[in-house]
PAMINU-172812 format. One record per residue (C-alpha): x, y, z. Coordinates in steps of 0.5 Angstrom, whole numbers, plus 500, padded with zeros to 3 digits. Example, Ala and Ser with C-alpha at 12.3 -4.5 7.8 and 13.67 -1.06 7.14 Angstrom:
525491516
527498514
END
This chain:
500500500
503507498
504511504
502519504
504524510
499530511
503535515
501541516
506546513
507554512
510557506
516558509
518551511
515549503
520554500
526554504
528547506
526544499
532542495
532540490
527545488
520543487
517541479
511543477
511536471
510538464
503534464
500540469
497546466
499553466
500558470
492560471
490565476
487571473
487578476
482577481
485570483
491575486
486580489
483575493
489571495
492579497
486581501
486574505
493576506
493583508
486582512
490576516
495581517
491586520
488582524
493578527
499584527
503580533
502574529
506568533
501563534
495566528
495561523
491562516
490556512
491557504
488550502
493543501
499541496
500534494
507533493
511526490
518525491
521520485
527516486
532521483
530525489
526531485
520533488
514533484
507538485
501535484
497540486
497547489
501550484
497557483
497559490
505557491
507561485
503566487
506566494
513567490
510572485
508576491
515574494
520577489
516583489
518584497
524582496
525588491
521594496
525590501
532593496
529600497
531602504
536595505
539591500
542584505
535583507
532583500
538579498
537574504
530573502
532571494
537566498
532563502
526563499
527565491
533562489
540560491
547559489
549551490
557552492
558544491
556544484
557552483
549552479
543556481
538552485
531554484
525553489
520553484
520550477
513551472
512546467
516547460
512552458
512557464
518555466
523560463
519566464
518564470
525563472
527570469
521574470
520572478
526568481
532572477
534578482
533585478
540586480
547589475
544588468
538584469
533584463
525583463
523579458
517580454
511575455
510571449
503566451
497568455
500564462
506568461
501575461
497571467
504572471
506579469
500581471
499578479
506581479
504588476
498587481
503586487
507591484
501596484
499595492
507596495
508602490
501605493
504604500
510606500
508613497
504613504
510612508
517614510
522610508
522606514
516604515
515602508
521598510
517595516
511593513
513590508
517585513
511584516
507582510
514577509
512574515
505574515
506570508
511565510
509564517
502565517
499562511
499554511
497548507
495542509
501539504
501531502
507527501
507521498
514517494
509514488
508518483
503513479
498512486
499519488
496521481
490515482
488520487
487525482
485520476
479517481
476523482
476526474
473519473
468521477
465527475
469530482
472538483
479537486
477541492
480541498
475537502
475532496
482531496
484529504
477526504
480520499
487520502
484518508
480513505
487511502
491511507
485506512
END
């Protein structure tokens, strides 16, 4: 019987012990979140945050992942990819409010959460890989830190536009904030909003180290005619799992 490990993880733990980096497999869709998919995925956050400004101990759950680790040690996600590449979207537009006013603090979170340097085999290490055709935009529009003589590229297809525009969403609330506060505090909320996504926001993440059953988990529900909502998918783990 395959075995899956629920647990419950924040985006931090996803995206900062996670090497080699998470894979989005070439049979998944594209990016697909459109502009009001972020607006809401901001307003969940920043209401949290409202709420909750001390936020040790407060939690906000986002939803479940499903993630496979193969023989070959790379770590495939099933299920969750828009809301984790949202969280990075989010995350790489932090990371350059954060340059603003200090730059080791916006190069600690390209480090740890966006991408790294592997001083044993001297490449770049990225913590979230799209599927082939998102995947080189991705890397150069999100994960790539806009240091020296970074380029933007251009979008090429309409997932691309999807990412452009979530970006460009975040980029329109930070630049507002930030023209309402001094520098210092702009500098201070936006860590604060780092660590209200990546400590407060959780998923429920499912673990399992077999591709084909994991993926059975999502083909029994599409022959049946059923969502993958979240209810659906920890409902027939357990069923699984008994």
């Amino acid at each position: 019987m395959t075995a899956y490990h629920p647990e419950k993880k924040s985006i931090s733990e996803i995206l900062s012990t996670t090497n080699p980096e998470i894979i989005v497999p070439n049979w998944q869709r594209n990016y697909s979140w459109d502009t009001g998919h972020v607006e809401t995925f901001w307003n969940d956050l920043e209401n949290f945050f409202n709420e909750n400004p001390s936020l040790p101990g407060k939690e906000y759950f986002l939803g479940s992942i499903v993630i496979v680790k193969t023989e070959d040690g790379k770590h495939l996600l099933l299920d969750g990819q828009q809301r984790i590449a949202t969280s990075v979207i989010l995350l790489s537009v932090i990371r350059d409010y954060l340059r603003r006013y200090k730059s080791d603090t916006a190069t600690r979170t390209q480090q740890k959460f966006l991408a790294d340097l592997d001083d044993a085999t001297d490449t770049v290490v990225y913590k979230l890989t799209l599927n082939k055709y998102d995947k080189e935009f991705f890397r150069r529009f999100i994960l790539e830190d806009r240091v020296g003589e970074y380029k933007l590229p251009e979008p090429e297809i309409s997932s691309h536009i999807s990412i452009k525009r979530a970006r460009d969403f975040f980029e329109r609330v930070f630049e507002e904030k930030y023209a309402a506060l001094e520098a210092k505090e702009a500098y201070d909320w936006t860590l604060k909003i780092r660590t209200a996504l990546l400590d407060g926001f959780t998923v429920i993440g499912v673990t399992s180290e077999d591709e084909d059953s994991a993926a059975d988990v999502f083909e029994t529900l599409n022959d049946r005619g059923i969502g993958l909502s979240t209810p659906d998918l920890l409902r027939n783990l357990v069923i699984r799992v008994r």
